[in-house]
Backbone atoms as SQL, in Angstrom:
CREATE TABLE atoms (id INTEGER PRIMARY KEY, chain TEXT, resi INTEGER, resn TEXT, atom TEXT, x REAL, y REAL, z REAL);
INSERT INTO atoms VALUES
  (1, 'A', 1, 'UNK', 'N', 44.843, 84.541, 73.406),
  (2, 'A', 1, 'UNK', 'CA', 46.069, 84.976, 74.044),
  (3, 'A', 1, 'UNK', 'C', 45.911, 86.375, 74.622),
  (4, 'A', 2, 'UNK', 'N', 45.382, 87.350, 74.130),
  (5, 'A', 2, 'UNK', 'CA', 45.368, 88.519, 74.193),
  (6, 'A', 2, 'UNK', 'C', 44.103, 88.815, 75.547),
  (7, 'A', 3, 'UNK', 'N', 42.843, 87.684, 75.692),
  (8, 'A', 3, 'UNK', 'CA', 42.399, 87.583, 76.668),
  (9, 'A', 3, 'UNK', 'C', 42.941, 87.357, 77.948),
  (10, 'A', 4, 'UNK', 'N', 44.145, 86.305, 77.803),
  (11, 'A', 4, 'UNK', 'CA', 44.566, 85.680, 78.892),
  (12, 'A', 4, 'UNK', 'C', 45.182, 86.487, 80.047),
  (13, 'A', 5, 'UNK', 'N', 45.886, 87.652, 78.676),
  (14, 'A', 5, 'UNK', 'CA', 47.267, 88.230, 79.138),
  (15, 'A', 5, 'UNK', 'C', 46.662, 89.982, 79.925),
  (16, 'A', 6, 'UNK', 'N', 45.216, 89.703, 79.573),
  (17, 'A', 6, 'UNK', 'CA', 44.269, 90.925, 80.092),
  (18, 'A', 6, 'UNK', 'C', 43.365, 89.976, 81.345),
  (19, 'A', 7, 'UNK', 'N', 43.235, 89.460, 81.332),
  (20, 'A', 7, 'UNK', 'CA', 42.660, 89.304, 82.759),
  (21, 'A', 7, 'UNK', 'C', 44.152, 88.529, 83.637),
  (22, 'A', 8, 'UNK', 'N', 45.557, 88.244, 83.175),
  (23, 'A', 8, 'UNK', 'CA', 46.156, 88.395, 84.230),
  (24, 'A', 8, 'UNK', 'C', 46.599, 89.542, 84.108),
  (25, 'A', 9, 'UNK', 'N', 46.284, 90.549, 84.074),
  (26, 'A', 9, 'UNK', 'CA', 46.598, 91.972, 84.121),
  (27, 'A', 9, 'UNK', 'C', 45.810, 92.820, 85.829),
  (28, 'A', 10, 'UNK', 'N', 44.472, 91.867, 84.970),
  (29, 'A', 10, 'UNK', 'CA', 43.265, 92.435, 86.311),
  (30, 'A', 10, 'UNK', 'C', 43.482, 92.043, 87.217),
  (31, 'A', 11, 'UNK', 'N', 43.821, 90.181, 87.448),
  (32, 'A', 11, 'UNK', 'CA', 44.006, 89.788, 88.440),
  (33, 'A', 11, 'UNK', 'C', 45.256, 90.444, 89.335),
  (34, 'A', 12, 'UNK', 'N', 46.740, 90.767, 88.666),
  (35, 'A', 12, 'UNK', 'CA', 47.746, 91.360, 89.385),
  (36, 'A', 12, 'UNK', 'C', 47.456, 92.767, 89.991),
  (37, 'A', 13, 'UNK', 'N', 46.224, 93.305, 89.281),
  (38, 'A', 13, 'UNK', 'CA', 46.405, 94.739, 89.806),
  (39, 'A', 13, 'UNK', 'C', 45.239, 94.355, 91.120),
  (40, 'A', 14, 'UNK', 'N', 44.275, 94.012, 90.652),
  (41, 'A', 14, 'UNK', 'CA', 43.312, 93.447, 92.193),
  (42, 'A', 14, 'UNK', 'C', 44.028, 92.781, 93.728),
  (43, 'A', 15, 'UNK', 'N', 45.048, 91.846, 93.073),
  (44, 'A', 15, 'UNK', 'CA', 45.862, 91.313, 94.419),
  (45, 'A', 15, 'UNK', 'C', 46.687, 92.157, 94.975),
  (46, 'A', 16, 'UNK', 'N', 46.945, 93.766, 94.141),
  (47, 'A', 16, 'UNK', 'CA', 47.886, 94.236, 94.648),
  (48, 'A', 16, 'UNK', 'C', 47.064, 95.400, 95.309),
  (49, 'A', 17, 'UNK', 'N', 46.093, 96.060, 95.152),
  (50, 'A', 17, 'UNK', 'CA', 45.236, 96.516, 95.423),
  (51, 'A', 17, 'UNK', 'C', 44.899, 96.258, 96.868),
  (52, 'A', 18, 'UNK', 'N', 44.622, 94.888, 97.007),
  (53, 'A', 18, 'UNK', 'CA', 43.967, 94.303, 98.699),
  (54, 'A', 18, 'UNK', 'C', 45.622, 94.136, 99.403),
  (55, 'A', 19, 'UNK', 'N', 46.472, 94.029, 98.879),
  (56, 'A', 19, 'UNK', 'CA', 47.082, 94.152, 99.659),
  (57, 'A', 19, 'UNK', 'C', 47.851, 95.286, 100.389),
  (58, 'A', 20, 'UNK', 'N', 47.981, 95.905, 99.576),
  (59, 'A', 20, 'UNK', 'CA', 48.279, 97.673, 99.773),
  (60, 'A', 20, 'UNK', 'C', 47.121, 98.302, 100.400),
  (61, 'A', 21, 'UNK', 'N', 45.628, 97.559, 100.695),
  (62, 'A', 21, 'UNK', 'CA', 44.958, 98.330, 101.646),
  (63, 'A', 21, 'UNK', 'C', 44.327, 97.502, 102.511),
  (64, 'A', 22, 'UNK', 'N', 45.450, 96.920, 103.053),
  (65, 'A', 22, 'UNK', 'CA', 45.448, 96.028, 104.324),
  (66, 'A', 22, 'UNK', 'C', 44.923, 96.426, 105.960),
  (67, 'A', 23, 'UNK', 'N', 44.614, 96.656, 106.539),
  (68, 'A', 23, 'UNK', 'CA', 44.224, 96.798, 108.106),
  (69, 'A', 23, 'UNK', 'C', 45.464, 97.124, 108.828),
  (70, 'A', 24, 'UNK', 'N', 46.387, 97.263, 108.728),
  (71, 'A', 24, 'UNK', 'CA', 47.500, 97.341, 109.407),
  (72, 'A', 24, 'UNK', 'C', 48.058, 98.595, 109.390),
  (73, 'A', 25, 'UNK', 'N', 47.587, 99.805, 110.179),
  (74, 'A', 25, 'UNK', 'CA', 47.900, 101.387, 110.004),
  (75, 'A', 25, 'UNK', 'C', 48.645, 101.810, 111.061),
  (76, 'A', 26, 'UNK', 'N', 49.535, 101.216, 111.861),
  (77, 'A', 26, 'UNK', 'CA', 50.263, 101.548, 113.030),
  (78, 'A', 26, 'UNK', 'C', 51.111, 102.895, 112.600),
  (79, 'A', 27, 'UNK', 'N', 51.739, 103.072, 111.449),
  (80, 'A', 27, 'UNK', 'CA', 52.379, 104.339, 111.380),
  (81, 'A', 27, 'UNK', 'C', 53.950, 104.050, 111.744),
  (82, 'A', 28, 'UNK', 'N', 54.151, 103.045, 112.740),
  (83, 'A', 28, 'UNK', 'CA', 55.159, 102.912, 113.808),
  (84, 'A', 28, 'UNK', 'C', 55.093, 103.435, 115.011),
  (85, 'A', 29, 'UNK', 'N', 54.018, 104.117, 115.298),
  (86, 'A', 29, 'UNK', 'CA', 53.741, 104.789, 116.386),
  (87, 'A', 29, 'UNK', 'C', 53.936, 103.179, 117.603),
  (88, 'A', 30, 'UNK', 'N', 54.312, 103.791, 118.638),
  (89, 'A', 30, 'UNK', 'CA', 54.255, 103.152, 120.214),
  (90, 'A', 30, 'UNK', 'C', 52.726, 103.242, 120.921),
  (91, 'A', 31, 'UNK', 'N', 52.618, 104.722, 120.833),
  (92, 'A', 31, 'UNK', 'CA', 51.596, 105.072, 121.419),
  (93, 'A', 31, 'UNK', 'C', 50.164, 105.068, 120.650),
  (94, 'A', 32, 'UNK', 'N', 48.695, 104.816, 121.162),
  (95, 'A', 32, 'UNK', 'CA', 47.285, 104.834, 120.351),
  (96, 'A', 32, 'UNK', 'C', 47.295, 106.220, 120.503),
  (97, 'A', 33, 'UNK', 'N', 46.992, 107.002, 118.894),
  (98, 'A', 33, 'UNK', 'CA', 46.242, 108.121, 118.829),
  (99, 'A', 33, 'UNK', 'C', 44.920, 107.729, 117.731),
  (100, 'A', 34, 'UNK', 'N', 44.068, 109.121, 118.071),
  (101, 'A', 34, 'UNK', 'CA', 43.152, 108.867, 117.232),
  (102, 'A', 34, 'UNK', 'C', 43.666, 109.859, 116.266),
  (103, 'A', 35, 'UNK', 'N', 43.067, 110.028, 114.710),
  (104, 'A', 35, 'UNK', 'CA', 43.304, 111.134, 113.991),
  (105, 'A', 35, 'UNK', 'C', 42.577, 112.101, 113.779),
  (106, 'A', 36, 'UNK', 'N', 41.849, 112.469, 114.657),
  (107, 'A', 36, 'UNK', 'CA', 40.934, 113.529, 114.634),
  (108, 'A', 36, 'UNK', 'C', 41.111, 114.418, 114.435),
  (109, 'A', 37, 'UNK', 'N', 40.215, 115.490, 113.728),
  (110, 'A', 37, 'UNK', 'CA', 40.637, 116.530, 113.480),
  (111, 'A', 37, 'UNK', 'C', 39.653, 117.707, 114.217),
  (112, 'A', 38, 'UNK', 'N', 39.081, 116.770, 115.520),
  (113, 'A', 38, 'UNK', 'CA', 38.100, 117.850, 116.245),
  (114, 'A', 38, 'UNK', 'C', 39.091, 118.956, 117.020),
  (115, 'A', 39, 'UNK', 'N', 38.877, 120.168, 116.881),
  (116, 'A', 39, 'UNK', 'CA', 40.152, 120.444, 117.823),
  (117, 'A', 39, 'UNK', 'C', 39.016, 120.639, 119.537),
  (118, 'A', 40, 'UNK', 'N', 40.352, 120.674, 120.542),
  (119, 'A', 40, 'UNK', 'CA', 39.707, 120.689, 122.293),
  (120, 'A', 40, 'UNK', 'C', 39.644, 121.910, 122.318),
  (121, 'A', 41, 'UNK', 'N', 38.932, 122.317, 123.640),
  (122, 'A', 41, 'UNK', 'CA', 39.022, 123.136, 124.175),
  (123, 'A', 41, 'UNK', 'C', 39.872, 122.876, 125.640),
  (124, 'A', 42, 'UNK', 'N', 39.869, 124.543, 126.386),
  (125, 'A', 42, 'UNK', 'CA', 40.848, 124.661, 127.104),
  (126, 'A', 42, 'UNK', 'C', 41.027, 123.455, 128.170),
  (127, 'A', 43, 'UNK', 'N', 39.795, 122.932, 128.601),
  (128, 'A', 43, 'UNK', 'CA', 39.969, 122.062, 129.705),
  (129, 'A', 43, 'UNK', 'C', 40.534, 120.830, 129.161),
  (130, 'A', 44, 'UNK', 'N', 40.289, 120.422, 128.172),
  (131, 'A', 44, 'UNK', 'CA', 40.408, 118.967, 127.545),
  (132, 'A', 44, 'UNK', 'C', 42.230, 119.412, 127.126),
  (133, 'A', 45, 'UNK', 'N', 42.763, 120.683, 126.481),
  (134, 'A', 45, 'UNK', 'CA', 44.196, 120.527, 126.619),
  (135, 'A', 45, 'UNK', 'C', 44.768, 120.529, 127.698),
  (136, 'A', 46, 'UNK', 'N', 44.723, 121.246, 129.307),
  (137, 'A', 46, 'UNK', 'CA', 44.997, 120.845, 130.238),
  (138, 'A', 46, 'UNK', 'C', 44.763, 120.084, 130.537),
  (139, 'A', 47, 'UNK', 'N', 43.818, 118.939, 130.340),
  (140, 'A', 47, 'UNK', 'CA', 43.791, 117.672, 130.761),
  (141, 'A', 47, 'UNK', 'C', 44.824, 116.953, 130.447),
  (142, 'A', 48, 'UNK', 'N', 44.926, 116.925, 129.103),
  (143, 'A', 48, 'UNK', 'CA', 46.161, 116.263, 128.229),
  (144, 'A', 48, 'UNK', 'C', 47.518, 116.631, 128.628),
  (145, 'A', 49, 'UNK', 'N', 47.697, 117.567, 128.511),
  (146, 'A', 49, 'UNK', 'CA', 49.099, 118.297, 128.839),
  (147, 'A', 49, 'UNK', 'C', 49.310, 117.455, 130.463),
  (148, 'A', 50, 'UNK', 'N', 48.342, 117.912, 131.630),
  (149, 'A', 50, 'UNK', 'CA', 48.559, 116.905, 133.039),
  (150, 'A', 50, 'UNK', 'C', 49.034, 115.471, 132.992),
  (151, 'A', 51, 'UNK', 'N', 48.340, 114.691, 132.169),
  (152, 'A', 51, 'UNK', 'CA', 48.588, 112.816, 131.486),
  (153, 'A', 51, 'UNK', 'C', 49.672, 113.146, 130.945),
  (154, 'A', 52, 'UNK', 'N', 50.357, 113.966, 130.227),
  (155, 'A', 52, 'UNK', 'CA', 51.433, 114.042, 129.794),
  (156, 'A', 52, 'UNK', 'C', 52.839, 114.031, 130.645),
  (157, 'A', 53, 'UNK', 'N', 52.764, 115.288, 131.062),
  (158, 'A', 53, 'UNK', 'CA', 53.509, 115.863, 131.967),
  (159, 'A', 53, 'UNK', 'C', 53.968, 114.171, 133.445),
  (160, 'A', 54, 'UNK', 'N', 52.613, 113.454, 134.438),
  (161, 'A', 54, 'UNK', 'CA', 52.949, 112.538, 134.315),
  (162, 'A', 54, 'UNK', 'C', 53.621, 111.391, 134.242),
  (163, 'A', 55, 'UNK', 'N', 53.370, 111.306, 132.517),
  (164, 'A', 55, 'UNK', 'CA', 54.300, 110.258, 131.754),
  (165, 'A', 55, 'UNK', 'C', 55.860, 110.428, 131.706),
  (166, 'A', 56, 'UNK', 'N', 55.643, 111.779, 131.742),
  (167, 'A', 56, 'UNK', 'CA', 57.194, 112.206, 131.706),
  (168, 'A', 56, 'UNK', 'C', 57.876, 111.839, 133.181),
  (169, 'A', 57, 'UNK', 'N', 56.959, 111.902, 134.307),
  (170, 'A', 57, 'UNK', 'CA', 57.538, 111.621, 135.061),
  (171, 'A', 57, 'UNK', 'C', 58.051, 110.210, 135.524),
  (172, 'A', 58, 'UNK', 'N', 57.061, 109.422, 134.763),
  (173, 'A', 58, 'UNK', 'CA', 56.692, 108.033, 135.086),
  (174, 'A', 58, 'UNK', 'C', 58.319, 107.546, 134.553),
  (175, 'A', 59, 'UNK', 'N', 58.482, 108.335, 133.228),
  (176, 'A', 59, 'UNK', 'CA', 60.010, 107.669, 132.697),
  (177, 'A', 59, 'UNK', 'C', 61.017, 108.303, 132.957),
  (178, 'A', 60, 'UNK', 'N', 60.608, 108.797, 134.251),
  (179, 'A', 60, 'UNK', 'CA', 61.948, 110.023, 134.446),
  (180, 'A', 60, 'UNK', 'C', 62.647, 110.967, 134.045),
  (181, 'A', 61, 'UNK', 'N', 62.256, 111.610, 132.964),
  (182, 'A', 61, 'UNK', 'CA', 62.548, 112.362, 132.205),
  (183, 'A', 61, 'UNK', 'C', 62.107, 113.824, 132.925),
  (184, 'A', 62, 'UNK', 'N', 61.426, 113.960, 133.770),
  (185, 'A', 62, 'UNK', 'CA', 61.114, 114.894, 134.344),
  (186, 'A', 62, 'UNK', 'C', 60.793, 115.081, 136.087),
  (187, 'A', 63, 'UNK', 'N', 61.483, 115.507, 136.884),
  (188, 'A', 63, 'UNK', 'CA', 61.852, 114.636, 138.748),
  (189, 'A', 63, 'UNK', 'C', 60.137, 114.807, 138.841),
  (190, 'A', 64, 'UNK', 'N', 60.394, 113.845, 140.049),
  (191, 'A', 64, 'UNK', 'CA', 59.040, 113.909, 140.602),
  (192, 'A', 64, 'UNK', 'C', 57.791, 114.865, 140.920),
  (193, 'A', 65, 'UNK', 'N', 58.655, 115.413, 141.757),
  (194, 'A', 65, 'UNK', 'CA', 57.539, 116.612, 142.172),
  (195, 'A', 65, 'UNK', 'C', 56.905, 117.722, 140.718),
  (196, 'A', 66, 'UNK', 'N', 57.315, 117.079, 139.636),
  (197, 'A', 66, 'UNK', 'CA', 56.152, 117.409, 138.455),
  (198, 'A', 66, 'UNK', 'C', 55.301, 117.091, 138.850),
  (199, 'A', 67, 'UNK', 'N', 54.991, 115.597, 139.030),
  (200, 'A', 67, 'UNK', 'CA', 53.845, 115.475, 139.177),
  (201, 'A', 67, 'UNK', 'C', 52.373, 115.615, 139.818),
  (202, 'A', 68, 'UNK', 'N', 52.538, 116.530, 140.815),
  (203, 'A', 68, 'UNK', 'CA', 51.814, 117.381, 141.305),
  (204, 'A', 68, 'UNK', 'C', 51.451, 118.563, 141.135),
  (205, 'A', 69, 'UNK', 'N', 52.357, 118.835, 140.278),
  (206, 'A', 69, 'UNK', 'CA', 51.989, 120.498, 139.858),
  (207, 'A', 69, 'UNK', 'C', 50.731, 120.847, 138.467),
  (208, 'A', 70, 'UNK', 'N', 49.734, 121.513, 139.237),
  (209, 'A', 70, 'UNK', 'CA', 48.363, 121.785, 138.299),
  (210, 'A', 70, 'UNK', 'C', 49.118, 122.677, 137.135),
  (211, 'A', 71, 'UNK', 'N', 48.475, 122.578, 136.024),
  (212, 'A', 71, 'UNK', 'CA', 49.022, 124.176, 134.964),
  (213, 'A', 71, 'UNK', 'C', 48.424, 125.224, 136.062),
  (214, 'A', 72, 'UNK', 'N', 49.187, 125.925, 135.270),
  (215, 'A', 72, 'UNK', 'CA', 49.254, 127.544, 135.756),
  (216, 'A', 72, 'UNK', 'C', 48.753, 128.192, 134.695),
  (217, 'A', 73, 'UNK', 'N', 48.816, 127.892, 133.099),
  (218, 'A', 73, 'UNK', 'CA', 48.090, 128.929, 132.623),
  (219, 'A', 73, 'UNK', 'C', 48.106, 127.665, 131.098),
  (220, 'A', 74, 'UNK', 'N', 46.926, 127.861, 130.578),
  (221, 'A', 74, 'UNK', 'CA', 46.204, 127.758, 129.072),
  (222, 'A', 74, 'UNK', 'C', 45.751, 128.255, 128.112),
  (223, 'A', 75, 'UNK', 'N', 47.089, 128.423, 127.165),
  (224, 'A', 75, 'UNK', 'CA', 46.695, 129.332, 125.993),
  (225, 'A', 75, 'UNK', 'C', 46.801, 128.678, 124.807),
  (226, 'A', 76, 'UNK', 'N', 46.139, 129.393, 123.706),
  (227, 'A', 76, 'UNK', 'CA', 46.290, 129.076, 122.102),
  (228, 'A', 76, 'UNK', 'C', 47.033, 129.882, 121.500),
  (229, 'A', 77, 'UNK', 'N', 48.114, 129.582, 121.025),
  (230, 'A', 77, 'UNK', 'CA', 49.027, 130.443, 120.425),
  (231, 'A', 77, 'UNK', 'C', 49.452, 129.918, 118.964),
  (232, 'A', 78, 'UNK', 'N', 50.328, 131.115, 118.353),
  (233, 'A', 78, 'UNK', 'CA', 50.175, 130.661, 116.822),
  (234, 'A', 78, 'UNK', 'C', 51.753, 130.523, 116.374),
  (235, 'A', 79, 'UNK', 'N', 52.279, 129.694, 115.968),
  (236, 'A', 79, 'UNK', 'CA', 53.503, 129.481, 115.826),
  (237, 'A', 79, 'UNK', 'C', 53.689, 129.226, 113.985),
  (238, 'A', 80, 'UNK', 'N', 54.233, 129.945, 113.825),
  (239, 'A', 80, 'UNK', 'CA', 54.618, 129.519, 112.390),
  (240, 'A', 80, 'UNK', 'C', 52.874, 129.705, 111.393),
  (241, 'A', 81, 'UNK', 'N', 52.024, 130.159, 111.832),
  (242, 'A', 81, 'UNK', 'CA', 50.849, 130.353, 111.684),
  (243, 'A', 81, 'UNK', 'C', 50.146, 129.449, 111.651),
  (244, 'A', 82, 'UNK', 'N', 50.555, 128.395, 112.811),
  (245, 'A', 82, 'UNK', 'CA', 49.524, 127.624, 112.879),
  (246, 'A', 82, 'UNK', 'C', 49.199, 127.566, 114.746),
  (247, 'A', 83, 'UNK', 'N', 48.128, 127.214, 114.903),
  (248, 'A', 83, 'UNK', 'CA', 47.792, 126.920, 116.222),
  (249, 'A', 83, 'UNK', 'C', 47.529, 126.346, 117.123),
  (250, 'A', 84, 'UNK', 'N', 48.726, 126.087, 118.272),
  (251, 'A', 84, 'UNK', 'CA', 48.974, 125.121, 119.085),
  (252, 'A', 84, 'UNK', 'C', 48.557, 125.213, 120.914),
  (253, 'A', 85, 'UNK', 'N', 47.986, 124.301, 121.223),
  (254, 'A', 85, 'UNK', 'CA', 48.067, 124.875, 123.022),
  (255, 'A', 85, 'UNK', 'C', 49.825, 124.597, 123.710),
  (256, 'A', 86, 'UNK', 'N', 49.492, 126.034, 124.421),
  (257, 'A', 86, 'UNK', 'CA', 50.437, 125.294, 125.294),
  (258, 'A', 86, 'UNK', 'C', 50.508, 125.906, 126.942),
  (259, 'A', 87, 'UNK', 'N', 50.686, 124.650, 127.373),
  (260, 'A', 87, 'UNK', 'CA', 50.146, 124.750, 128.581),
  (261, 'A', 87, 'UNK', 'C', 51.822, 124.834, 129.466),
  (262, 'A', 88, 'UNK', 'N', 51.367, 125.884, 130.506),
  (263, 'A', 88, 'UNK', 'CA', 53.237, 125.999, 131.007),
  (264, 'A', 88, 'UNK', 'C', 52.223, 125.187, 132.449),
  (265, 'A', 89, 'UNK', 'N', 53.112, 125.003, 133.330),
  (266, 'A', 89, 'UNK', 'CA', 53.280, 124.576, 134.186),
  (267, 'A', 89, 'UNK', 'C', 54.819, 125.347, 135.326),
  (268, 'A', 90, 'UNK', 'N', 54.590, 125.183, 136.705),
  (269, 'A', 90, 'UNK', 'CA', 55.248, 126.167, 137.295),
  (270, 'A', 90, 'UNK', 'C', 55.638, 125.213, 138.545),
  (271, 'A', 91, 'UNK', 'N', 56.678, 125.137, 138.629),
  (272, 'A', 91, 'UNK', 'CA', 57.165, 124.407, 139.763),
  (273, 'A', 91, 'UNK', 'C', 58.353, 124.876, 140.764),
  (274, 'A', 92, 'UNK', 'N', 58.156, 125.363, 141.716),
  (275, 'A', 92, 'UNK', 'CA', 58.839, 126.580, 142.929),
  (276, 'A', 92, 'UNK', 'C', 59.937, 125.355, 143.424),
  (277, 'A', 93, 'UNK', 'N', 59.606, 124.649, 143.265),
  (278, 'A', 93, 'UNK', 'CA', 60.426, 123.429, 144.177),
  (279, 'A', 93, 'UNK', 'C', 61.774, 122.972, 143.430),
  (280, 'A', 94, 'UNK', 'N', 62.185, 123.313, 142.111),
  (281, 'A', 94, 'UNK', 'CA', 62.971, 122.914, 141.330),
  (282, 'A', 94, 'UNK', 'C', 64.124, 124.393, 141.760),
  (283, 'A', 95, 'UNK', 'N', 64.964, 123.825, 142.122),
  (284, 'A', 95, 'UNK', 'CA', 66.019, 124.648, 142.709),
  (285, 'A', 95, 'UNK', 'C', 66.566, 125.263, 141.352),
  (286, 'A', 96, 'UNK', 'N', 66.862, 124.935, 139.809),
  (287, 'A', 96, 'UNK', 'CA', 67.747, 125.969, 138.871),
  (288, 'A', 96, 'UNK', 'C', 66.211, 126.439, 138.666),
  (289, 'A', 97, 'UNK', 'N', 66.282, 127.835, 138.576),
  (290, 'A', 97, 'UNK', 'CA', 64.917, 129.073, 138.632),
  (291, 'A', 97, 'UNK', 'C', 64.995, 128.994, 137.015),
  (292, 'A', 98, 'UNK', 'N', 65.489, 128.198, 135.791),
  (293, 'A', 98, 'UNK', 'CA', 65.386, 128.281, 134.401),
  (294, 'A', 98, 'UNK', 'C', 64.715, 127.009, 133.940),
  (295, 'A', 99, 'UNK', 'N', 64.600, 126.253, 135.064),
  (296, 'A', 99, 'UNK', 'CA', 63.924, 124.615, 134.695),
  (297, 'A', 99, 'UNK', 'C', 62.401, 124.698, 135.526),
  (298, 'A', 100, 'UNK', 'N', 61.846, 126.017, 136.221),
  (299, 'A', 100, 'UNK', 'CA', 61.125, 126.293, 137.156),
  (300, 'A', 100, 'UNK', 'C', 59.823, 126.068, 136.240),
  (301, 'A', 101, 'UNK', 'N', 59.921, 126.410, 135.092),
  (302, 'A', 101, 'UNK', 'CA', 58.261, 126.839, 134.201),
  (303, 'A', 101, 'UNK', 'C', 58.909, 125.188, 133.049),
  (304, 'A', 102, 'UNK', 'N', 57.687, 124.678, 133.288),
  (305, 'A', 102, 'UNK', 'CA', 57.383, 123.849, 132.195),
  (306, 'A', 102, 'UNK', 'C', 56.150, 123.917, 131.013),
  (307, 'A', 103, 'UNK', 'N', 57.044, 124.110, 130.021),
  (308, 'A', 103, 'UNK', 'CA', 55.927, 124.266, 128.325),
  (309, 'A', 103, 'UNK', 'C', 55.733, 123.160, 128.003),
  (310, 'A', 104, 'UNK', 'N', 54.210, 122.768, 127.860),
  (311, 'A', 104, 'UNK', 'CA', 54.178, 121.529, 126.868),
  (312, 'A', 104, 'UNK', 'C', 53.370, 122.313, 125.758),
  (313, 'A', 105, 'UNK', 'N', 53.614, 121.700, 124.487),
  (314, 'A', 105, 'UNK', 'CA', 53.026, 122.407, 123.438),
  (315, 'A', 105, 'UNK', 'C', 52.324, 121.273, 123.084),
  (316, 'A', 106, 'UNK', 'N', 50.581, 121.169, 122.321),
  (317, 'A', 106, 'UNK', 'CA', 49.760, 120.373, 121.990),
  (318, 'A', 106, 'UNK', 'C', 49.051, 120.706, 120.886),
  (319, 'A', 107, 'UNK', 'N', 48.740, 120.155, 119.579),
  (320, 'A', 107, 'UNK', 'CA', 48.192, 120.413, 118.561),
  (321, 'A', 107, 'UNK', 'C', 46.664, 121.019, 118.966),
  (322, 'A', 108, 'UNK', 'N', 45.525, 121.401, 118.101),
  (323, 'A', 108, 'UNK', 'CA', 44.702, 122.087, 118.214),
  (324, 'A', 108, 'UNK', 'C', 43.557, 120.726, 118.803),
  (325, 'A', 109, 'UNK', 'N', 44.282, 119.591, 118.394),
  (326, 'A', 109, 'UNK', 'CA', 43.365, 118.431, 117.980),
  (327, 'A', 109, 'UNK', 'C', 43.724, 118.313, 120.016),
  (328, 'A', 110, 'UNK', 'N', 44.545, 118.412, 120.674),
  (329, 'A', 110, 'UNK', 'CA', 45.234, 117.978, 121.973),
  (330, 'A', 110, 'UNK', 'C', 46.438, 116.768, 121.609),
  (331, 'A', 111, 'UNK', 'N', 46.896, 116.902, 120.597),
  (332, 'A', 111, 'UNK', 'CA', 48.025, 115.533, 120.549),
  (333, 'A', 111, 'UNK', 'C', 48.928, 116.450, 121.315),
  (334, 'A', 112, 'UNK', 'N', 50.106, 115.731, 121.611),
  (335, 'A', 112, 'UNK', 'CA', 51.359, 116.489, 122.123),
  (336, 'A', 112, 'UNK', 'C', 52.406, 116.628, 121.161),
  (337, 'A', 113, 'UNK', 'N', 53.362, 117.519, 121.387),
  (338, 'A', 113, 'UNK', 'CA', 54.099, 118.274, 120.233),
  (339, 'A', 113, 'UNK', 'C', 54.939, 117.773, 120.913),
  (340, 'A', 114, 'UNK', 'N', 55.553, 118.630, 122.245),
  (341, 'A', 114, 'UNK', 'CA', 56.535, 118.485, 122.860),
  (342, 'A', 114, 'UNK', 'C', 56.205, 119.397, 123.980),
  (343, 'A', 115, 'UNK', 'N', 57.593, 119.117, 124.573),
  (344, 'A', 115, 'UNK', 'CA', 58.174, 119.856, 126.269),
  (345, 'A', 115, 'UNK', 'C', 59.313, 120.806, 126.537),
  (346, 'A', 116, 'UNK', 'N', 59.455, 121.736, 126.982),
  (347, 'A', 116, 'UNK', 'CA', 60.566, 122.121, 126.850),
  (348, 'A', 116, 'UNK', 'C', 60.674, 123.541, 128.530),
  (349, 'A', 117, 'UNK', 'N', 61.367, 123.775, 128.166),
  (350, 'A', 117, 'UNK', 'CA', 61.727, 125.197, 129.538),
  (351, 'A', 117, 'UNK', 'C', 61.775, 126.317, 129.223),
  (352, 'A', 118, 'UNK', 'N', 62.156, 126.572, 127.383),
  (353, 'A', 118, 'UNK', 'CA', 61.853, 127.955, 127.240),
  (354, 'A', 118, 'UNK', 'C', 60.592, 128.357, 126.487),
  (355, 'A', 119, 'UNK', 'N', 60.175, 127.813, 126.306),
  (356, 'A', 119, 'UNK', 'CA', 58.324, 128.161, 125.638),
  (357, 'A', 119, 'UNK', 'C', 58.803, 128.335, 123.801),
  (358, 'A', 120, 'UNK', 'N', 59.441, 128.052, 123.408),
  (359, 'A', 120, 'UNK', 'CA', 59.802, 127.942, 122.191),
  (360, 'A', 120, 'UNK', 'C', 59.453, 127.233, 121.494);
């Protein structure tokens, strides 16, 4: 008895085991990232930040004529003491002069953080 009740012990913890480390790591994410922890350099976050910027336009979230506009400047900055790119972007064509500079902020790795108008 005392055998029985020990190897269904093993067996429940083994089935629970494979199943709790199943193949299925989506996160809920929409989008494929990798989890790398290489961080980019400057060209590879302006790259990213450009595909970004983009996307934003693609869903409208940001008018068109974003999407032509190169960054204007690429820096590493430290927020909360940690360190993020962020790449502004500058667009003359956007008539309110407070929506003119676009911030995207990007982890060290190049994921994207976010977007915004005041660099915050």
């Amino acid at each position: 008895m005392r055998l029985n009740i020990l190897l269904l012990g093993f067996i429940f913890s083994s089935v629970t085991f494979l199943v709790m480390a199943g193949n299925d790591q989506d996160h809920g994410h929409a989008h494929g990232h990798s989890h790398s922890q290489e961080a980019v350099d400057n060209v590879k976050a302006e790259s990213n930040a450009t595909n970004i910027v983009a996307e934003l336009v693609q869903k409208e979230k940001l008018e068109s004529s974003w999407g032509s506009i190169p960054a204007s400047t690429v820096d590493k900055k430290e927020f909360d003491g940690k360190p993020e790119w962020v790449v502004i972007f500058v667009n003359d064509a956007i008539p309110d002069i407070a929506k003119q500079k676009l911030y995207v902020f990007l982890t060290v790795n190049g994921e994207y953080i976010a977007a915004n108008y005041t660099g915050e």
